[in-house]
DSSP file (Angstrom, degrees, kcal/mol; ACC not computed):
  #  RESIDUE AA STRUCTURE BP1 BP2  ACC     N-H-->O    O-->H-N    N-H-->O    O-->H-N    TCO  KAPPA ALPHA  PHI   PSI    X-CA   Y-CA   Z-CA
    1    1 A X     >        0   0    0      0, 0.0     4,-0.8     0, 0.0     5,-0.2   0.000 360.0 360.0 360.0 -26.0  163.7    4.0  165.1
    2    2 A X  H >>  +     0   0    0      1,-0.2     4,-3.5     2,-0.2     3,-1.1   0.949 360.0  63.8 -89.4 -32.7  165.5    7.0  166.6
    3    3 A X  H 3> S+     0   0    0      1,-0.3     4,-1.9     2,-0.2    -1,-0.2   0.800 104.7  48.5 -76.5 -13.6  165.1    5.5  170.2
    4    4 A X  H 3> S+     0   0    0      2,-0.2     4,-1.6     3,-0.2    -1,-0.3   0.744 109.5  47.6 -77.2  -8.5  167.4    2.5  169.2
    5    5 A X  H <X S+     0   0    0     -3,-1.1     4,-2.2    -4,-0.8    -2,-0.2   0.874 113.0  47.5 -87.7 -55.8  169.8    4.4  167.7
    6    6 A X  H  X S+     0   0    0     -4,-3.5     4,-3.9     2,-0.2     5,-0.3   0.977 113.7  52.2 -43.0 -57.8  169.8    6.6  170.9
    7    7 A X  H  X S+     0   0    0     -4,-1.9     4,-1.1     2,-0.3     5,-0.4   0.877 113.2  45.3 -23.4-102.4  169.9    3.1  172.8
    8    8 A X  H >X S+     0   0    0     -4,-1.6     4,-2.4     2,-0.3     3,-2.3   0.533 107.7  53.1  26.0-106.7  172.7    2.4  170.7
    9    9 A X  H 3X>S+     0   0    0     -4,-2.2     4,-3.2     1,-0.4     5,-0.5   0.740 115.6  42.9 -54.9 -73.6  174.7    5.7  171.1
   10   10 A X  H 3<5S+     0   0    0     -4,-3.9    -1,-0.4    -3,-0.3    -2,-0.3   0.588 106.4  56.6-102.3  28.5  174.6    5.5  174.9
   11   11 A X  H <X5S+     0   0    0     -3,-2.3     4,-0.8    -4,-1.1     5,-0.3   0.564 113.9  45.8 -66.5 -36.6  175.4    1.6  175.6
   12   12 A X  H  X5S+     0   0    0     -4,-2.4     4,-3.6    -5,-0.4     5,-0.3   0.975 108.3  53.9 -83.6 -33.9  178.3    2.2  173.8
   13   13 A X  H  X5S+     0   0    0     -4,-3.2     4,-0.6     2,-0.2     5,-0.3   0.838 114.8  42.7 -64.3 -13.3  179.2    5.5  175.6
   14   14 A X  H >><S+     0   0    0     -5,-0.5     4,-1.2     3,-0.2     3,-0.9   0.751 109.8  55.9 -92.1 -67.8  179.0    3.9  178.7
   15   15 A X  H 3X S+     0   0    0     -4,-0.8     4,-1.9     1,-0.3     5,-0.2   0.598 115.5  47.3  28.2 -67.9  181.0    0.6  177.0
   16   16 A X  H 3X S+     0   0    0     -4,-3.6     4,-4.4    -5,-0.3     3,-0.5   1.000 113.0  41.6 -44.4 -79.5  183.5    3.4  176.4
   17   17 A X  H <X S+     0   0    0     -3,-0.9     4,-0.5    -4,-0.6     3,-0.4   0.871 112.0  59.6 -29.5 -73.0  183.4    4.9  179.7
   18   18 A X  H >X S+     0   0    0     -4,-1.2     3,-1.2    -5,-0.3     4,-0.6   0.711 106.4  43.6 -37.1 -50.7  183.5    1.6  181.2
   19   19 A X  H >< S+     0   0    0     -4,-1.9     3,-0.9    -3,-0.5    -1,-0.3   0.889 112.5  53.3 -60.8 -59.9  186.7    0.5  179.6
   20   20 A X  H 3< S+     0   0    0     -4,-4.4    -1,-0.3    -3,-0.4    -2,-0.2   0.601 103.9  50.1 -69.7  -2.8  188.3    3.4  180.2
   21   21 A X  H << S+     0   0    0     -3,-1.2    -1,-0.2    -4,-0.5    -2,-0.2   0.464  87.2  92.4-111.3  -5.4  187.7    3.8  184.0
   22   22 A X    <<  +     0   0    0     -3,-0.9     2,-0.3    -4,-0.6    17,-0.3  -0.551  44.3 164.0 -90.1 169.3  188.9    0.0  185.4
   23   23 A X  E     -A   38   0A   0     15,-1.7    15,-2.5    13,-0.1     2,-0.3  -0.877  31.3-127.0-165.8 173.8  192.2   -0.3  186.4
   24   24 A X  E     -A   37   0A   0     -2,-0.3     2,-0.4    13,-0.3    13,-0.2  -0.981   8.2-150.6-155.2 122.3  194.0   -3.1  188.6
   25   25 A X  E     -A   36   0A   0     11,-1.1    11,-2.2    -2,-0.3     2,-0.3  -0.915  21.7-170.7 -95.5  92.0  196.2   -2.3  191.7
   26   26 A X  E     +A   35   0A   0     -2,-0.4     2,-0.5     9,-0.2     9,-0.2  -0.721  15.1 172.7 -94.5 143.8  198.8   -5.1  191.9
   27   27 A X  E     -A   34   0A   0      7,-2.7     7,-1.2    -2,-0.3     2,-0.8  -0.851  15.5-169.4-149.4 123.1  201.2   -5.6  195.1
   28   28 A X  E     +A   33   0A   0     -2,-0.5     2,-0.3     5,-0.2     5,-0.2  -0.794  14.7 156.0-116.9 130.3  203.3   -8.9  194.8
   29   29 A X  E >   -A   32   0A   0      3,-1.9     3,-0.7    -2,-0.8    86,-0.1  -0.785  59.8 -85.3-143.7-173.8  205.3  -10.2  197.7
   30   30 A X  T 3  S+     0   0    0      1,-0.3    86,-0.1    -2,-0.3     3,-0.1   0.189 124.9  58.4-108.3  10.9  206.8  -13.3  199.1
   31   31 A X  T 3  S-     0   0    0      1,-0.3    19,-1.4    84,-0.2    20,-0.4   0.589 121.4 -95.9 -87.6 -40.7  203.4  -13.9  200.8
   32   32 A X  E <   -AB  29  49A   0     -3,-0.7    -3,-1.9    83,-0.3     2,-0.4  -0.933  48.7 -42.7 149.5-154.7  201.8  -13.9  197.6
   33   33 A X  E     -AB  28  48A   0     15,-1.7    15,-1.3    -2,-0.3     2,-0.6  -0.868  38.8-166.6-120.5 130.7  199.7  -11.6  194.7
   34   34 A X  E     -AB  27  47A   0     -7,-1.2    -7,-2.7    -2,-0.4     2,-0.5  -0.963   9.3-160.6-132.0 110.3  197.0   -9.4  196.0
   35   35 A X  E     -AB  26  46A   0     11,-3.8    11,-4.8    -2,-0.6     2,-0.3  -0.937   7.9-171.0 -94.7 121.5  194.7   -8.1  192.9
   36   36 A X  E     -AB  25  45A   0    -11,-2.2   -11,-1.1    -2,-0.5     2,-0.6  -0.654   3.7-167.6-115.0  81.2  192.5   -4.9  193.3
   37   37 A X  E     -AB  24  44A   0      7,-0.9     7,-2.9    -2,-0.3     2,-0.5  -0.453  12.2-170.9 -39.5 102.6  190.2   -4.6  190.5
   38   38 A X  E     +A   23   0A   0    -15,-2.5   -15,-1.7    -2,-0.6     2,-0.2  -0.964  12.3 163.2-119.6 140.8  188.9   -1.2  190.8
   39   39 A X    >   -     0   0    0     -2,-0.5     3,-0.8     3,-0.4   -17,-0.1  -0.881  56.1 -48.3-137.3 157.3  186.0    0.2  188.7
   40   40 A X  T 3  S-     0   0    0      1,-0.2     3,-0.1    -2,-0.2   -18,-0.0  -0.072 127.3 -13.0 -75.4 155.6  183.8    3.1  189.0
   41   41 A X  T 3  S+     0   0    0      1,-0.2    -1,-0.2    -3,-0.0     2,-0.2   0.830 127.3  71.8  34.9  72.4  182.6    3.0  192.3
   42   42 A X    <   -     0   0    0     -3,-0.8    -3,-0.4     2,-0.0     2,-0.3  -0.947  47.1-177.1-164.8 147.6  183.8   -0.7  193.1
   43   43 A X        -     0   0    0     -2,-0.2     2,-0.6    -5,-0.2    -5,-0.2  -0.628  11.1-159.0-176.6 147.1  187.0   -2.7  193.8
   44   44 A X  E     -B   37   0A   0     -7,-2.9    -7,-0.9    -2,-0.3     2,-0.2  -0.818   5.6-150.5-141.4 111.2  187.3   -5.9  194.3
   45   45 A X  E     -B   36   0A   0     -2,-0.6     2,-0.4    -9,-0.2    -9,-0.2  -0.349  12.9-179.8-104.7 148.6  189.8   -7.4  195.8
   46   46 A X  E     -B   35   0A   0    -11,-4.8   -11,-3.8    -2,-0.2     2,-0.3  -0.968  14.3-153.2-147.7 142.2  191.9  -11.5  195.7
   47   47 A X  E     -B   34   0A   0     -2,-0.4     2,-0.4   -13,-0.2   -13,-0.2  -0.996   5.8-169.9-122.5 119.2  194.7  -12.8  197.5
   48   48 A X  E     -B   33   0A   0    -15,-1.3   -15,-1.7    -2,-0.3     4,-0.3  -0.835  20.6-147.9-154.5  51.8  196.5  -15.3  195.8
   49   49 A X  E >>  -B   32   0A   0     -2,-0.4     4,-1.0   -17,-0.2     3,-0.6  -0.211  31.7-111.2 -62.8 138.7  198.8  -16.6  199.0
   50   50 A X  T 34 S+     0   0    0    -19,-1.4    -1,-0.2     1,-0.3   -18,-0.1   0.630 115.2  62.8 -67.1  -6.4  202.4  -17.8  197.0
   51   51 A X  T 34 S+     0   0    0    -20,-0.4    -1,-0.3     1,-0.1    -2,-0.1  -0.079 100.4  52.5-100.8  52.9  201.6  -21.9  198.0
   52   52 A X  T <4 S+     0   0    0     -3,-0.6     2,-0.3    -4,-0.3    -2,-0.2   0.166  87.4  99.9-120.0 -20.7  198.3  -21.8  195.8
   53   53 A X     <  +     0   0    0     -4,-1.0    36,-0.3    36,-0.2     3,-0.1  -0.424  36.9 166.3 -63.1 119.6  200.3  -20.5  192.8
   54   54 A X        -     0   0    0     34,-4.2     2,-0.4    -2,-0.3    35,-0.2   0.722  67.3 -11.1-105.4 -34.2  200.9  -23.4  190.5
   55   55 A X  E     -C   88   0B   0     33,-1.1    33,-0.6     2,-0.0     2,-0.5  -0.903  44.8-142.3-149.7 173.9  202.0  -20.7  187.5
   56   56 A X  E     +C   87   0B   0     -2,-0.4     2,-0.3    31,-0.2    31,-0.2  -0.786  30.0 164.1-146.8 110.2  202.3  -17.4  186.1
   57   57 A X  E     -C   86   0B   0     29,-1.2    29,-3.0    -2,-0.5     2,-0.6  -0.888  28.8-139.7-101.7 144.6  201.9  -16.9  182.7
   58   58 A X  E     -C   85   0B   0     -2,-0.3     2,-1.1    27,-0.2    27,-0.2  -0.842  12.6-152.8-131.4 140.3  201.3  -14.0  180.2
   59   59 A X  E     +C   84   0B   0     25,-5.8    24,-3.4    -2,-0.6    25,-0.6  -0.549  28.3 159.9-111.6  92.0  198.8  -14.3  177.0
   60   60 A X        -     0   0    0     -2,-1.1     2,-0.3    22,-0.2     3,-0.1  -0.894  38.7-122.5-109.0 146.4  199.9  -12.0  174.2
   61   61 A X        -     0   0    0     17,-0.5    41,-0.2    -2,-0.4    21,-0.1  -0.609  43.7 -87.3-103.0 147.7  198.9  -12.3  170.7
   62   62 A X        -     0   0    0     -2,-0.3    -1,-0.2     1,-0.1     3,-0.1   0.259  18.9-135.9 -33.8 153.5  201.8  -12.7  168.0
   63   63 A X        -     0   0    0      1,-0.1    -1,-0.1    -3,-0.1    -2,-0.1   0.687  36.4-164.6 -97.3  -5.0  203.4   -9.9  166.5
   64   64 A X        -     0   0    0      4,-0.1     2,-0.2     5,-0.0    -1,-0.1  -0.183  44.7 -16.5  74.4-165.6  203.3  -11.4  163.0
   65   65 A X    >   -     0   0    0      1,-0.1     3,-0.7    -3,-0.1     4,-0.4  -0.600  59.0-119.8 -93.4 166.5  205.4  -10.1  160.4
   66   66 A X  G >  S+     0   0    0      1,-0.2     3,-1.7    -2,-0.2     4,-0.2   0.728 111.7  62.5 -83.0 -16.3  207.1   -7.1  160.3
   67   67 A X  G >  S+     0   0    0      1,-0.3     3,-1.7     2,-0.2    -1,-0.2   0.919 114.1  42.7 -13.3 -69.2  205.5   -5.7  157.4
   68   68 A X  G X  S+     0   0    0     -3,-0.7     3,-1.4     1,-0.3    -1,-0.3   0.742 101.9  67.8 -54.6 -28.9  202.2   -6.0  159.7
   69   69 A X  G <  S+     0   0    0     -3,-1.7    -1,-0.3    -4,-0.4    -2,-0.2   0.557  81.4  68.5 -97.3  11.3  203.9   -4.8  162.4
   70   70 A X  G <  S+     0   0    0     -3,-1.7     2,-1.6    -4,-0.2    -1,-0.2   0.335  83.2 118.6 -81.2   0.5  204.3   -1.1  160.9
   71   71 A X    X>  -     0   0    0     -3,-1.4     4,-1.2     1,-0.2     3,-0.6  -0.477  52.5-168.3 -81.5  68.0  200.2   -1.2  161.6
   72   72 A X  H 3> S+     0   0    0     -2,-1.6     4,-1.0     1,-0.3    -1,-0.2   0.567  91.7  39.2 -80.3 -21.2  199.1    1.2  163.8
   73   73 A X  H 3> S+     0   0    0      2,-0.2     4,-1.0     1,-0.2     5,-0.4   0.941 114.8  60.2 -81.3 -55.8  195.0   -0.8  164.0
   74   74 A X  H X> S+     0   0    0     -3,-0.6     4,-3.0     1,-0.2     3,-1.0   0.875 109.0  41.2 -35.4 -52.7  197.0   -4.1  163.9
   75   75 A X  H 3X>S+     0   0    0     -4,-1.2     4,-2.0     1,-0.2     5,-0.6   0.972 113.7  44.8 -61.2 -53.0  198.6   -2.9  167.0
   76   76 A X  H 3<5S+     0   0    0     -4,-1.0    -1,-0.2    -5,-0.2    -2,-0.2   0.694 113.3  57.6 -71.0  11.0  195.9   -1.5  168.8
   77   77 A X  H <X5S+     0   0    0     -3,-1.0     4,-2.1    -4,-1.0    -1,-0.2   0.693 113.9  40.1 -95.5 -59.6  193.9   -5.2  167.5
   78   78 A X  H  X5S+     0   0    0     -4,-3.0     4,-0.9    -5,-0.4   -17,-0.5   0.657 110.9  55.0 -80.5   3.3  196.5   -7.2  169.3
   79   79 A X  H  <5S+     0   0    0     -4,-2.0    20,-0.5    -5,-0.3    -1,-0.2   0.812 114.2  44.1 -89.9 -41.9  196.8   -4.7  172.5
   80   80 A X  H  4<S+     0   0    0     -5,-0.6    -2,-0.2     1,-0.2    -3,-0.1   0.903 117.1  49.2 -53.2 -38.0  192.8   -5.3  172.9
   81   81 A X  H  < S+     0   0    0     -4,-2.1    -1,-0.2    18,-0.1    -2,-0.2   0.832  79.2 113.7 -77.4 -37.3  193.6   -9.1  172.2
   82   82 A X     <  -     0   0    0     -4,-0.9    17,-0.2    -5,-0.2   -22,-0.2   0.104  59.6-150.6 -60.1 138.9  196.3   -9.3  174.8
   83   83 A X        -     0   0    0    -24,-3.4     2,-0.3     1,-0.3    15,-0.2   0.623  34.4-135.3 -98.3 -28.9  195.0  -11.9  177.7
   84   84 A X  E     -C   59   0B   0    -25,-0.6   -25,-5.8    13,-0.3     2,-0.5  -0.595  46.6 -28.5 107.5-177.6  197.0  -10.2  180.2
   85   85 A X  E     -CD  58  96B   0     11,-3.9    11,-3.1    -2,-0.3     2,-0.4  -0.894  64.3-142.0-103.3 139.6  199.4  -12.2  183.1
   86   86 A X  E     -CD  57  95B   0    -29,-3.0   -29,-1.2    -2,-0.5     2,-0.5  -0.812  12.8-164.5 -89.8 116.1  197.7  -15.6  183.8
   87   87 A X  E     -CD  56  94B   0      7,-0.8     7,-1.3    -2,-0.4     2,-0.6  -0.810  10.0-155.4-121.1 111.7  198.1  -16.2  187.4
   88   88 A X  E     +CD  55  93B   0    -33,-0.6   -34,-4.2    -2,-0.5   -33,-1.1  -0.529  22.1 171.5 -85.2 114.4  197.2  -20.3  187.9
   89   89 A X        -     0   0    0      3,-2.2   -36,-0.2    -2,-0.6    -2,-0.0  -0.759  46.2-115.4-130.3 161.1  196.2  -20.8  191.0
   90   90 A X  S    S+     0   0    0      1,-0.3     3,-0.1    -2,-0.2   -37,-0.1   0.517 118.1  51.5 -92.7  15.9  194.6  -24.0  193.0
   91   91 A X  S    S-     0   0    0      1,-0.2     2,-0.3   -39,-0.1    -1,-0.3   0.725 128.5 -89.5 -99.2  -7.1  191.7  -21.9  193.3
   92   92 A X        -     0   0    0    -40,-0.1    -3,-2.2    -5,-0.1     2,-0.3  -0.829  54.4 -39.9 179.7-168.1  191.5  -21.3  190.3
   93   93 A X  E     +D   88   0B   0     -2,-0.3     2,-0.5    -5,-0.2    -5,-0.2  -0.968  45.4 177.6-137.7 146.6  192.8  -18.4  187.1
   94   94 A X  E     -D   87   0B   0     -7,-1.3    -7,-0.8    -2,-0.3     2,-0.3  -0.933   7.1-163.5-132.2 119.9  192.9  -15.4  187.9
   95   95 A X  E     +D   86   0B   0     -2,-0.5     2,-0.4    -9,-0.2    -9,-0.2  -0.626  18.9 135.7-111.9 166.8  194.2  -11.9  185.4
   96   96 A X  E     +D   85   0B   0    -11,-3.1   -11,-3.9    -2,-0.3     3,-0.1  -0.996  44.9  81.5-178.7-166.0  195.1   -9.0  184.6
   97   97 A X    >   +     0   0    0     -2,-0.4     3,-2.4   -13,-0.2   -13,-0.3   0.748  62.3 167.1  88.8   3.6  197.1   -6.8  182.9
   98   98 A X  T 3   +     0   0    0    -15,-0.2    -1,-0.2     1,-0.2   -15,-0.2  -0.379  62.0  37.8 -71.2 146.5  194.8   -7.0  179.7
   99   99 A X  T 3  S+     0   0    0    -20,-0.5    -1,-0.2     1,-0.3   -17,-0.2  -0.144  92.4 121.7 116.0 -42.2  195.2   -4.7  177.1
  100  100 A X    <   -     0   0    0     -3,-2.4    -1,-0.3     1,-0.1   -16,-0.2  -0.053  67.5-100.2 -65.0 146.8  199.6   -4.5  177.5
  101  101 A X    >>  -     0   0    0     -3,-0.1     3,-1.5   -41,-0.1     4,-1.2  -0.533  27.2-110.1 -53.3 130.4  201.7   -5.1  175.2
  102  102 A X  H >> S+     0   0    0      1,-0.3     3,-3.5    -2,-0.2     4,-0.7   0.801 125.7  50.2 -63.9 -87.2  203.8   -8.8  174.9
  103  103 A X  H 3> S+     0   0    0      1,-0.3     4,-2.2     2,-0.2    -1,-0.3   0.642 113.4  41.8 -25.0 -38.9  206.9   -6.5  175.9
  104  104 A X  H <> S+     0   0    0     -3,-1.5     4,-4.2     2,-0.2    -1,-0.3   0.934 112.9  55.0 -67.0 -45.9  205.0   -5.0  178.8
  105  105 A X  H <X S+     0   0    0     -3,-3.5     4,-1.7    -4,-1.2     3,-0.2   0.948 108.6  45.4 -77.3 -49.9  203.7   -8.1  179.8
  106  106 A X  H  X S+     0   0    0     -4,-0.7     4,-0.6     1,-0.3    -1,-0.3   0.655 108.9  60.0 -63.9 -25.3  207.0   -9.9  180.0
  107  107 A X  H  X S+     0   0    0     -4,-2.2     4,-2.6    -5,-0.2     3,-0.4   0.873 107.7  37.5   9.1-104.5  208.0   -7.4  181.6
  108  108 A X  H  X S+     0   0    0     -4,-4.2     4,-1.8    -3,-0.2    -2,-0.3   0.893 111.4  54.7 -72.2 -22.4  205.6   -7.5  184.4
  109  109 A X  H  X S+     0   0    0     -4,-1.7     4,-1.4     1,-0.2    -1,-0.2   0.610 104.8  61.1 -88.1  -3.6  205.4  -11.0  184.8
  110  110 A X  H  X S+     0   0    0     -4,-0.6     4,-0.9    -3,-0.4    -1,-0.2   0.917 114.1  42.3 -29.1 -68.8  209.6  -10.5  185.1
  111  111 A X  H >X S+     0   0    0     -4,-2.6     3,-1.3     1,-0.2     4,-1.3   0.900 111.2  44.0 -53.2 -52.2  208.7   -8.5  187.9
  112  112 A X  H >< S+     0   0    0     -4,-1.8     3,-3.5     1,-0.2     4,-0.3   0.954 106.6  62.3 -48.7 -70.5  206.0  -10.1  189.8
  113  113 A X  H 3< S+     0   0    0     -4,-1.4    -1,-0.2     1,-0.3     6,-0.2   0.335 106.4  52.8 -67.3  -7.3  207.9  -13.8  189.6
  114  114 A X  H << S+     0   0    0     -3,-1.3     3,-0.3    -4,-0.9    -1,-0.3   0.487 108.8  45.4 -95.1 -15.7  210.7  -12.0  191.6
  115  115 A X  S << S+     0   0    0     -3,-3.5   -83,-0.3    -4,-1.3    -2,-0.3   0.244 119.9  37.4 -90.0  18.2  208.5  -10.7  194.3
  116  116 A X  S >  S+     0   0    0     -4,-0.3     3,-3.4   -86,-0.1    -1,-0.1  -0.439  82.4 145.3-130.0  45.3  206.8  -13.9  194.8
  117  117 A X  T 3   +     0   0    0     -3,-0.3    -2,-0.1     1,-0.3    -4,-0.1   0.882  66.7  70.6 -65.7 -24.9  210.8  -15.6  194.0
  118  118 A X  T 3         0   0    0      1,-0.2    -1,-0.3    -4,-0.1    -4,-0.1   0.497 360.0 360.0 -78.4   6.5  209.5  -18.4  196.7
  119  119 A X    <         0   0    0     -3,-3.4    -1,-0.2    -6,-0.2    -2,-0.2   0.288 360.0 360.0-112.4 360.0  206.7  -20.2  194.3
């Protein structure tokens, strides 16, 4: 009994860990959207040249009403939920950005769709 619990205790610390260590290295230009996924001791990198891009999109979950939106787990539910920028591609769909906020996200995908202004 105690070694599942141990079991337990560190699948989730690494879960944790895990989550907390990735990050994604974006660099968008009129050539197109270059993702580096980096994790520990990893990164893994896609080139997304600007004639495969069919779209860009961002998946954020509603903010509801504003009663709800005073909710500090409700936020941090719908920051977990958040899909990230959608980038639709002919290879394929390809993300990142999970975890921001709809404001963030619109945001970046502001940004991005003006360094790639030629798709």
């Amino acid at each position: 009994m105690h070694l599942v619990v141990v079991a337990g205790l560190i699948f989730g610390l690494l879960a944790v860990l895990s989550m907390s260590s990735h990050k994604a290295v974006i660099t968008a230009s009129a050539a197109g959207i270059l993702i580096e996924k980096q994790s520990i001791g990893r990164t893994r990198a896609t080139m997304i040249p600007v004639g495969e891009i069919l779209a860009l999109d961002y998946g954020a979950v509603d903010t509801g009403s504003s009663a709800a939106r005073g909710s500090r787990l409700l936020a941090e539910v719908k920051a977990w939920a958040s899909k990230g920028i959608i980038v639709k591609s002919r290879r394929g769909l390809f993300t990142f950005g999970e975890g921001l906020s709809g404001e963030e996200l619109r945001y970046l995908q502001s940004i991005i769709t003006r360094a790639v202004a030629d798709f």
